[in-house]
N, C-alpha and C positions, 0 to 999 in steps of 0.2 A: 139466027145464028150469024150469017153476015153482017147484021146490022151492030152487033157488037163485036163481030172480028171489023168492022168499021169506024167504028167505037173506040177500039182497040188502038188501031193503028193511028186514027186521028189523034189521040190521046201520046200515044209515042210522038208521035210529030211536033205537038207542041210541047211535051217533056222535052224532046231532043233539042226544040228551037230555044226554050227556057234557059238548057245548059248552055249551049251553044253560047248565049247572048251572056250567062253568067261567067262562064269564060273570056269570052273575049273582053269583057267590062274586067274582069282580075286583071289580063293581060296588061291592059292597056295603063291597069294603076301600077303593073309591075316594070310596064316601061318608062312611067312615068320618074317611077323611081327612081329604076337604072341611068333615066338621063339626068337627075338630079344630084348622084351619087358620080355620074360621070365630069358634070361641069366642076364639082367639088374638086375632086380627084385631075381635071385641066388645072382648076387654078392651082392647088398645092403642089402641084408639077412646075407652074411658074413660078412660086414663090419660091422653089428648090432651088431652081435655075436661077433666080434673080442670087438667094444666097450664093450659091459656087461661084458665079460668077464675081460677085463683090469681094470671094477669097481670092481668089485670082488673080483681080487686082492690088488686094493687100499682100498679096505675097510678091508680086513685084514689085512693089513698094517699098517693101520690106528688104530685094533683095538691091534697089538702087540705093537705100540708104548703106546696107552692107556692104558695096562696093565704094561709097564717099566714105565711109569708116575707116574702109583698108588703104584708102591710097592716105588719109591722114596721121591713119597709124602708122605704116609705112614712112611717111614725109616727118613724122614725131621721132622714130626709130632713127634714122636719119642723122636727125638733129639733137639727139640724143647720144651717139657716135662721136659726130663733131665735138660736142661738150666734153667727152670724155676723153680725147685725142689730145684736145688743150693741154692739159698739163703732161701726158706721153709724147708728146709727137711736137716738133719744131714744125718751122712752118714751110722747110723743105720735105717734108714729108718722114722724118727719120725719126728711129724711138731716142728718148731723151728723157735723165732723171731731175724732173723739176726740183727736189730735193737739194741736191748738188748745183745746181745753175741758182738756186737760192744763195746756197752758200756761198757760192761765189761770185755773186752779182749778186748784194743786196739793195742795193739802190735802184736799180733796173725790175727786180721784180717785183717790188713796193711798186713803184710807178704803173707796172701792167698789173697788178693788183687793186690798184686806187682807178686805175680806169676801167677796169673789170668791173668792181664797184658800181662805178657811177653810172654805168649802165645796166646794170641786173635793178639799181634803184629807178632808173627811167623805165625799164620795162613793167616795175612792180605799178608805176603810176601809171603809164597806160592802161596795163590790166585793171585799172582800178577807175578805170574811166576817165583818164585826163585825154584831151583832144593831142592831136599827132603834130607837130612844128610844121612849117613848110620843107626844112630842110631833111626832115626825115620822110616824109612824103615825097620830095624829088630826090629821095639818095639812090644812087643807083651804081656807085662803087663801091667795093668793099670799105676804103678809107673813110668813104661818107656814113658807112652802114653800122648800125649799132650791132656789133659782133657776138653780145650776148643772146639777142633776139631778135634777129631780123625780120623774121614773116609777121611778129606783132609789130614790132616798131616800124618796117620798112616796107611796106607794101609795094613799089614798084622796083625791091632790090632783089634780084633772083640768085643767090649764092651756089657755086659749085661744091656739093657738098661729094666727098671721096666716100 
């Protein structure tokens, strides 16, 4: 009877050692796992961070160009004012119907018409890739300054525009 309540227990002990060792051999494929499933889960973490952060940058990107946009549309709006000022506004600053100053100065407004002209055609060439004279390159008065388009024709002429 002992000898098989000895039996017995023996028998449990190496049952128990069997589990025991079955267990921790799962265990250890289940950590194995987990750190496998962990490093994955590092890296796609970095590659998250690598994305956002490349947004990040393109949105400041995005928002430096938006602010070269607005100071040129601004500086366009501007210069688009001026243009339209020309034939309301004298060059004292007062309103004025070009219409009537036609009428009665024809000979005077042919001539600022004809030089009007000949430089809306000089800006057309430049725009069109013709190179810049010397004299329009050192213009730096208004007298020197092609008055239809300065910032293309006159690059060192900086006009007060109202």
């Amino acid at each position: 009877m002992f000898g098989t309540i000895k039996l017995f227990i023996i028998g449990a002990i190496i049952l128990t050692l069997c589990v025991g060792m079955w267990w921790v051999a799962n265990l250890k494929a289940d950590l194995a796992t987990s750190e496998a499933n962990n490093q994955k889960l590092e890296t796609a973490v970095a590659d998250q961070q690598a994305v956002i952060d490349k947004a990040y940058q393109d949105i400041e990107e995005i928002r430096a160009i938006n602010d070269t946009l607005k100071v040129e549309s601004d500086r366009q709006q501007a210069e688009l004012k001026a243009l339209n000022d020309k034939f309301t506004t004298n060059a004292k600053g007062e309103k004025r119907d070009f219409g009537a100053t036609a009428t009665a100065k024809p000979k005077l407004v042919e001539k600022l018409i004809n030089r009007g002209t000949h430089s809306v055609v000089r800006c057309l060439e430049i725009a069109s890739g013709s190179p810049l004279t010397e004299s329009e390159i050192n213009a730096k008065k208004s007298s020197e300054a092609n008055r239809e388009c300065p910032s293309l024709a006159n690059p060192n002429y900086n006009p007060v525009i109202k």
